[in-house]
C-alpha positions in Angstrom: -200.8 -146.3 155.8 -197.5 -147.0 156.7 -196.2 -144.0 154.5 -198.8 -141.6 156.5 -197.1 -143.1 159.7 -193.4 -142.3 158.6 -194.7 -138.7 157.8 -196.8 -138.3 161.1 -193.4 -139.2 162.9 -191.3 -136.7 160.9 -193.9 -134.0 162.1 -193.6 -134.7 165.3 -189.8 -134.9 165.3 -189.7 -131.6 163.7 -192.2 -130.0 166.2 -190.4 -131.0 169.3 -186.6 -130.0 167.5 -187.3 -126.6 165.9 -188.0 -124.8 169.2 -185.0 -126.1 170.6 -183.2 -125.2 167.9 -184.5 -121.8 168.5 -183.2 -122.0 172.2 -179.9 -123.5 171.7 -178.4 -121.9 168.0 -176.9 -118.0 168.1 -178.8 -116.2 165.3 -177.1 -115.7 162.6 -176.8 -112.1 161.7 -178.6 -111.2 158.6 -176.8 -109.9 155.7 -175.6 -106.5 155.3 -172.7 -104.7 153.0 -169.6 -104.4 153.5 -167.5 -100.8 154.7 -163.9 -100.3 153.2 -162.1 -97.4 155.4 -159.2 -96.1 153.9 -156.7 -94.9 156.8 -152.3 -94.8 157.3 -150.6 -97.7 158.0 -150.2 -96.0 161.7 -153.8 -95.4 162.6 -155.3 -99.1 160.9 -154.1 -101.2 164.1 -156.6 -98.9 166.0 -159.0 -99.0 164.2 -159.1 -103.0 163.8 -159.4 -103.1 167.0 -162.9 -102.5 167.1 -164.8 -103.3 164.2 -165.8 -106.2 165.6 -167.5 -104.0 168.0 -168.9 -101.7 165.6 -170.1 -105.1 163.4 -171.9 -106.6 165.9 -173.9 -103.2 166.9 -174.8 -102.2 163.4 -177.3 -104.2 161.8 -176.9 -102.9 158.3 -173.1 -103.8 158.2 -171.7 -107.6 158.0 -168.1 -106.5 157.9 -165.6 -103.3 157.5 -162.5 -103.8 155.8 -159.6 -101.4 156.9 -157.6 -100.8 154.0 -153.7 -99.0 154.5 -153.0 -95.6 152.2 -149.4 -95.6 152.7 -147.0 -94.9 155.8 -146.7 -91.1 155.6 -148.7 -88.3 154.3 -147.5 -88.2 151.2 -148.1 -91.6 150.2 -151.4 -91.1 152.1 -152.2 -88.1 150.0 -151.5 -89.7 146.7 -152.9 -92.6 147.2 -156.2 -90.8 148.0 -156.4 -88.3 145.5 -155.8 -90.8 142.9 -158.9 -92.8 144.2 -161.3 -89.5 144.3 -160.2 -88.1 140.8 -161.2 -91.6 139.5 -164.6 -91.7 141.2 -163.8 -94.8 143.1 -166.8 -96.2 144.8 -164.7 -98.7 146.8 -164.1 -96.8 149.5 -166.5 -95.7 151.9 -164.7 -93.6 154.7 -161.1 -91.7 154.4 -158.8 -90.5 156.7 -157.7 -86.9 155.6 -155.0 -85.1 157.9 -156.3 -82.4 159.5 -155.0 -79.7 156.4 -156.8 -81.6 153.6 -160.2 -80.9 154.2 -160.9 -77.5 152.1 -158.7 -79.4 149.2 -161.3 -82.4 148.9 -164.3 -80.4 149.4 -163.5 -77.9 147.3 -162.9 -80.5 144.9 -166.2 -82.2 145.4 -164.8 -85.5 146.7 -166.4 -85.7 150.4 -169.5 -85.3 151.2 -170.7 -82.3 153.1 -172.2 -83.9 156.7 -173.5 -80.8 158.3 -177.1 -81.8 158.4 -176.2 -85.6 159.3 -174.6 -83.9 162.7 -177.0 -83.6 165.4 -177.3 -80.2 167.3 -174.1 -79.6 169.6 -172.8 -83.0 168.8 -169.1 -81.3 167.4 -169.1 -79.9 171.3 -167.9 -82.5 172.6 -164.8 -82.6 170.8 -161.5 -80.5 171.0 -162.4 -77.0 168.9 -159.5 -76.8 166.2 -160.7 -80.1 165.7 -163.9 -79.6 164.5 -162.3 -76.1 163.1 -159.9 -78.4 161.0 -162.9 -80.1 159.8 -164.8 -77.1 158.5 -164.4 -75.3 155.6 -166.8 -72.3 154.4 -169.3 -72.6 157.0 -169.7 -76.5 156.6 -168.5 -79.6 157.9 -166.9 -82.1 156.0 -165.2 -84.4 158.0 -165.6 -85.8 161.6 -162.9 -85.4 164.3 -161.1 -89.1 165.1 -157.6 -88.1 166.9 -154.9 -85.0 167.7 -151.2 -84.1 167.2 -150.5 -81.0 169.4 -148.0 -78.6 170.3 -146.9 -78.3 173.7 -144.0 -77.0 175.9 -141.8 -79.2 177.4 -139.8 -78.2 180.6 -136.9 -79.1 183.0 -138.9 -78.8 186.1 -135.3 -79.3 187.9 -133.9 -76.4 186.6 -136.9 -74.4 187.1 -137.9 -75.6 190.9 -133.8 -74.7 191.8 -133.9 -71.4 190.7 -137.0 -70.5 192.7 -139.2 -70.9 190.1 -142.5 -72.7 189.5 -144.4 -73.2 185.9 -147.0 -71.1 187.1 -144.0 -68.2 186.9 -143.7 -68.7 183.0 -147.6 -68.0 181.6 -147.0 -64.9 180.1 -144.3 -64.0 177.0 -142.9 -61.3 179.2 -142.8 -63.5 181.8 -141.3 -66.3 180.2 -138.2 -64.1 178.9 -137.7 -62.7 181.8 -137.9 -65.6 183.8 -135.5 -67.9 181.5 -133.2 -64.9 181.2 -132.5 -64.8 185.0 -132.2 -68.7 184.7 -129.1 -68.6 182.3 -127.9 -65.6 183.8 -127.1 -67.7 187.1 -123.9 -68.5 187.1 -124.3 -71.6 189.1 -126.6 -73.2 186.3 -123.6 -71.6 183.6 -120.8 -74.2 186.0 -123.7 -77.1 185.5 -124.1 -76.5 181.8 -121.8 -74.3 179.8 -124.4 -75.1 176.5 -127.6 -74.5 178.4 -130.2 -72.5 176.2 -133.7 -71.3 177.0 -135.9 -72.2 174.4 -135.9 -74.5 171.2 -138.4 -75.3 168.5 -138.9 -76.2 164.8 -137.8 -72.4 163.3 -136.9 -74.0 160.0 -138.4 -72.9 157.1 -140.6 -75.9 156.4 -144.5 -77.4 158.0 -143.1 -77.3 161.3 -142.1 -73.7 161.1 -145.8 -73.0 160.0 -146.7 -74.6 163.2 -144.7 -72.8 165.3 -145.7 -69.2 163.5 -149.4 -70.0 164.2 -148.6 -70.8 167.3 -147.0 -67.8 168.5 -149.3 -64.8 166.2 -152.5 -67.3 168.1 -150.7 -66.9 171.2 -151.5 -63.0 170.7 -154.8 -63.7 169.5 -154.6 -63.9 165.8 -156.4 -67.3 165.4 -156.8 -66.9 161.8 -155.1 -65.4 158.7 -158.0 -64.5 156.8 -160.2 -61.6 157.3 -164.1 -61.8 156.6 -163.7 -61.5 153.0 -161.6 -64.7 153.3 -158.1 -62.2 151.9 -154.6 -62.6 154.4 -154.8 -60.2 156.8 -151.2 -60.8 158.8 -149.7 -57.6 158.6 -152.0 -56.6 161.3 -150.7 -55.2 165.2 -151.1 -58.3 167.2 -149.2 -60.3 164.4 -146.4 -57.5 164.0 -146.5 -57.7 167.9 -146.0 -61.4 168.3 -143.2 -61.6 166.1 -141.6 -58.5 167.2 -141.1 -60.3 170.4 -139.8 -63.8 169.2 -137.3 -62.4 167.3 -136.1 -60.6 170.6 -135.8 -63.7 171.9 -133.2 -65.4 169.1 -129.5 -64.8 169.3 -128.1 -62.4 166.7 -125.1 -64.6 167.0 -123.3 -68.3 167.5 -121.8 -67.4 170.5 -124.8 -69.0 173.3 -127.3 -67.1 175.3 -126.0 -67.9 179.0 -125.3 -63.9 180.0 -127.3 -62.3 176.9 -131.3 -60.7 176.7 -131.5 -63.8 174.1 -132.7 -67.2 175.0 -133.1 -68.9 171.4 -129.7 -70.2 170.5 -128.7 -68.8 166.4 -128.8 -72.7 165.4 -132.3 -72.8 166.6 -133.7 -70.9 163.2 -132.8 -73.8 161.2 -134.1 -76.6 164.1 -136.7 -79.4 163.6 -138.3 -81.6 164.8 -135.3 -84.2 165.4 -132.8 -81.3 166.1 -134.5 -80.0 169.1 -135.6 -83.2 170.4 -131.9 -83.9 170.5 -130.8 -81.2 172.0 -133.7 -81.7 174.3 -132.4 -85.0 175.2 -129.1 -84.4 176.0 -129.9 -82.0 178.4 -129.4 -78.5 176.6 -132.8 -76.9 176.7 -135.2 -75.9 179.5 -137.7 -75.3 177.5 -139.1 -77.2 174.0 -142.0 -76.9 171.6 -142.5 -80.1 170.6 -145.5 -82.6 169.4 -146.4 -85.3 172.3 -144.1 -87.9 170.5 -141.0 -86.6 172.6 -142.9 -87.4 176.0 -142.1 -91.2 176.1 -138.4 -90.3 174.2 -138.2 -88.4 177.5 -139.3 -91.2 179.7 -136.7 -93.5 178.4 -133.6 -90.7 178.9 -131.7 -91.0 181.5 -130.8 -87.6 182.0 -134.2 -86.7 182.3 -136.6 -89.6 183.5 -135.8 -89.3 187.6 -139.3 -90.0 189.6 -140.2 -89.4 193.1 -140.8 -92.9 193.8 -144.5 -92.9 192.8 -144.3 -92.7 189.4 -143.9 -88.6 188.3 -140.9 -87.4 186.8 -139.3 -84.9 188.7 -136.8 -83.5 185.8 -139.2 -82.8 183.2 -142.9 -82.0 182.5 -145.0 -80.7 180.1 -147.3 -77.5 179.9 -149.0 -75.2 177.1 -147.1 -72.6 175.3 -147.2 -69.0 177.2 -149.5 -66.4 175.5 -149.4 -62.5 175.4 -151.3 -62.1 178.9 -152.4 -65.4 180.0 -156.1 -65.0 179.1 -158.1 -68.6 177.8 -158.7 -66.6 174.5 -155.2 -67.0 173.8 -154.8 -70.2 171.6 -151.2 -71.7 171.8 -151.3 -75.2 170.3 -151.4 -76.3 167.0 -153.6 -79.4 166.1 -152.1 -81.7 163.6 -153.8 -85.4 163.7 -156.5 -87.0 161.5 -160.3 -86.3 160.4 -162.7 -89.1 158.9 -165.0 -88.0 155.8 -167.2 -89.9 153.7 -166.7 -89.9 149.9 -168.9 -88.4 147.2 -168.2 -91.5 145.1 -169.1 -94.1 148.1 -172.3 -95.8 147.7 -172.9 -96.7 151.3 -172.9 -93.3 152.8 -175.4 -93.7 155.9 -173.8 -97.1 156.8 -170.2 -94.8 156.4 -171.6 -91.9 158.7 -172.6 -94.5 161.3 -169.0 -95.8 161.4 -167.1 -92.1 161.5 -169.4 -91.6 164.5 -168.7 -94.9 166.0 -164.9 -93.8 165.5 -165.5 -90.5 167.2 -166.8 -92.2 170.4 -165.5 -93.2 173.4 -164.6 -96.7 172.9 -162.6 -95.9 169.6 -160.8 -92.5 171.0 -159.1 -94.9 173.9 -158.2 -97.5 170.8 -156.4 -95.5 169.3 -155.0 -94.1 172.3 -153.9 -97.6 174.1 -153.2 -99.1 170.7 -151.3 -96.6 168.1 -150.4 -93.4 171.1 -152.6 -91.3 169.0 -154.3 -88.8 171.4 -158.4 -88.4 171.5 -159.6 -85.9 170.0 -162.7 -86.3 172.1 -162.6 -83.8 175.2 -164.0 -87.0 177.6 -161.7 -89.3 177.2 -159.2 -86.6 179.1 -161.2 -86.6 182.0 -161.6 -90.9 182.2 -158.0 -92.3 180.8 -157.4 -95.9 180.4 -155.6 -97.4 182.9 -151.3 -96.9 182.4 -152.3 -93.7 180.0 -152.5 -91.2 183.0 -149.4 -89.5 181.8 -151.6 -87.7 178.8 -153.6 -85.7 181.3 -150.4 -83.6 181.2 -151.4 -82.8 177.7 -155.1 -81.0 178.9 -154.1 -77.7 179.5 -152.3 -77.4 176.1 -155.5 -79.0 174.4 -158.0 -76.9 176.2 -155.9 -74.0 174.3 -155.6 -75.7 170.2 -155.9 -73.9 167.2 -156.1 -74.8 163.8 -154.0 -74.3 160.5 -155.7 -72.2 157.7 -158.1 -74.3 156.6 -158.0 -73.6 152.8 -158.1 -75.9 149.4 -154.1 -74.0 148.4 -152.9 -74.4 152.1 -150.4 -76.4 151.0 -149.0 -73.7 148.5 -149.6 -71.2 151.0 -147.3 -73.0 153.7 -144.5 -72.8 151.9 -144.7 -68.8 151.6 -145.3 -68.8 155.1 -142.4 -70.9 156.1 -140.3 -69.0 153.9 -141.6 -65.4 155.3 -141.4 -66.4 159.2 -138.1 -67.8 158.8 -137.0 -64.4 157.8 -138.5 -62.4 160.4 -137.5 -64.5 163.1 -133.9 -64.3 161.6 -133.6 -60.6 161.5 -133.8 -60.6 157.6 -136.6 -58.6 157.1 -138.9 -56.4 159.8 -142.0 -57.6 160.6 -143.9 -55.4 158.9 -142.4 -56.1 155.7 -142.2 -60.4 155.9 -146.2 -60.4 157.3 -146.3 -57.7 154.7 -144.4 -60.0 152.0 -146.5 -62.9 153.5 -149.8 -61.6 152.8 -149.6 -60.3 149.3 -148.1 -64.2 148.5 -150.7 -65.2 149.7 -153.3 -63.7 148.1 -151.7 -64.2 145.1 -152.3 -67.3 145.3 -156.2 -66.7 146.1 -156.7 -64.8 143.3 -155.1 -66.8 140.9 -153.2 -69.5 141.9 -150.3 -72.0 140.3 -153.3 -74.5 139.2 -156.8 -74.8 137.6 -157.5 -77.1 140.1 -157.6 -76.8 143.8 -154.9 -78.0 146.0 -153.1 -79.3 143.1 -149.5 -78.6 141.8 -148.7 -78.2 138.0 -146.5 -81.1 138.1 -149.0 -83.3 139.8 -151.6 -82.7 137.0 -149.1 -83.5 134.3 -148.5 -86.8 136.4 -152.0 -87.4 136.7 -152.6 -86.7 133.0 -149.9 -89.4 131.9 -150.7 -91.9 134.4 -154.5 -92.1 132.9 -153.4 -92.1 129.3 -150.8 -95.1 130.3 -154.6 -97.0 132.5 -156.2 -95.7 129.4 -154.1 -97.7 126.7 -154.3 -101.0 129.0 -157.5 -101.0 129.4 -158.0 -101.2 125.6 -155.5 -103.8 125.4 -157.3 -106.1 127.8 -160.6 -105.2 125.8 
């Protein structure tokens, strides 16, 4: 009797506790697998910042480990290729850089999402974005953040000469315009070293950037023709260089007084060399990428305000086109794609993260936290507070274009660097570098240096030894 007592008690207890319990205790969140993202020691910070976020609002996921690939994109490319030639499945979502795309699908080592997308949903995101993440008629990779070419300008020198950036849309416009600039003898007493224009002419990636730039600027925004061969040696390609190479000095001697306003020195210019010839006052006008904007804001010579905050020395603005018109691209993308990996075994929990990445929230992450700009077109119009400055960036992005978006691009680049460097440098005609230009490059369509796409010779030998040296330890251990 007394043992029915005890039990009646503990029933009772337990009646009155367990809905209190209920009341009072957070729920524990059930169970669900865990996401590895693969991204550069650059971007992980922003994307760390809000998994938690992304945790708590996906029930299937119980954690997302963010995992670094290296601190440039040749670790980052290594590091990755490895992992997708070895059928990992411990990775669920990669960063690729926005020229990587064709090279892993065409591979087979992302997964093609174009039926995961809903309708329209790639609209709301920058175009050479989603272009950069398409590759024969199907997307690969999701948009996350952008690298763009812009034009930076002394607005001082400009607004004392009469001028406004509206004067300076146009190519013809923009020679003519910078030519009566330097021809001012008052601006030659100021600055003796004063040049128009400087940008990355090198013959490496950056002179890529700038030769899509200025052939897209005359609306060539691509370099293959519908039966995917090079078609550059084409009128509004010949055009476009025709004129930049009337812009470059056929000599060492300066442009101040001369038709020229692209110092000789500028043809073997990068990205450090103009930004420091940009700093110490020398230019009125730079292509650069964003990075120089807050270099700029922290130069003396150049980071004068009117008292509420805009500088009144410099600004920034898209690169001119042929005649102005919006089908005129003039800005290179460069930046970083998200794509899910053939080998992953958690592929709808992966697609739900890449989209999560893509949104709002994450685009001003990665913004605030790394300076990596959206690649989402609303995060423009609504930026986080003390970020205002990159709404000086919109008209250059409204006006992006994408590298070629092929599985050889990278062997391709270097023909191209080679063959604009050339034509800009009064070497060859252009007629006969975009002539030069093409058949290298389909060249390498046809046949190309490897069996495998996107891959040197040397690379394959490296991969070869490296899995006969994991081969023989893995039979050791076993």
């Amino acid at each position: 009797m007394k043992g029915k007592k005890v039990l009646c008690g503990i029933l009772i207890f337990l009646m009155a506790v367990i809905p209190m319990s209920a009341f009072f205790v957070t729920p524990v969140k059930a169970q669900g697998v865990t996401l590895k993202i693969i991204v550069t020691d650059q971007q992980l910070p922003g994307v760390e910042d809000v998994m938690d976020e992304f945790v708590a609002a996906e029930d299937g996921v119980s954690a997302v480990e963010v995992i670094s690939s290296g601190t440039n994109a040749e670790d980052q490319l290594t590091y990755l290729t490895t992992k997708m030639a070895a059928e990992s499945t411990d990775c669920d979502v990669i960063g690729l850089d926005t020229v990587w795309t064709a090279q892993f699908a065409e591979n087979g080592w992302i997964e093609d999402l174009t039926d995961d997308l809903e309708e329209n949903e790639m609209d709301a995101y920058f175009g050479a974005m989603v272009d950069s993440c398409t590759y024969d008629g199907k997307v690969w990779a999701y948009p996350y953040f952008m690298n763009l070419g812009v034009m930076f300008y002394r607005k001082d020198i400009i607004e004392r000469n009469g001028f406004t950036i509206a004067d300076f849309d146009t190519w013809d416009e923009f020679k003519d315009n910078t030519n009566t600039i330097l021809a001012n003898t008052s601006e030659q007493a100021l600055n003796s070293d004063l040049v128009g224009l400087i940008g990355q002419f090198d013959a490496y990636e950056g002179g890529v950037c700038n030769f899509i730039e200025w052939i897209g600027s005359n609306g060539v925004t691509s370099i293959f023709d519908e039966d995917g061969n090079s078609n550059l040696n084409n009128t509004e390609a010949v055009e476009a260089m025709e004129f930049l190479a009337s812009l470059v000095a056929p000599r060492y001697t300066g442009v101040q007084g001369t038709d020229y306003i692209i110092p000789r020195e500028g043809l073997v210019h990068d990205e450090g060399s103009s930004v420091g010839m940009w700093l110490a006052g020398n230019a009125i006008f730079m292509r650069q990428w964003p990075f120089a904007y807050g270099l700029s804001e922290g130069n003396a010579l150049l980071n004068a305000t009117d008292g509420s905050g805009n500088y009144i020395q410099f600004g920034v603005t898209a690169m001119p086109t042929h005649t102005g018109a919006d089908d005129e691209k003039s800005a290179i993308v460069g930046g970083a794609v998200l794509a899910v990996p053939t080998s992953g075994t958690h592929k709808e929990e992966a697609m739900s993260l890449i989209r999560f990445l893509g949104e709002k929230e994450a685009q001003e992450a990665e913004l605030t936290v790394c300076s990596n700009f959206p690649a989402l077109k609303s995060v423009f119009a609504d930026l986080p507070t003390g970020f205002e400055w990159v709404s000086n960036f919109k008209a250059a992005a409204d006006l992006t274009l994408a590298r070629p978006v092929h599985p050889q691009y990278s062997t391709m680049s270097v023909e191209i660097a080679d063959k604009f460097n050339d034509i800009i440098s009064g070497l060859k005609t252009p007629e006969l570098g975009l002539g030069e230009m093409d058949a290298a490059i389909n060249e390498i369509i046809a046949g190309g240096p490897t069996s495998i796409p996107g891959f040197s010779l040397p690379f394959i030998i490296a991969a070869f030894v490296s899995t006969v040296a994991l081969i023989a330890i893995f039979k050791k251990r076993h």
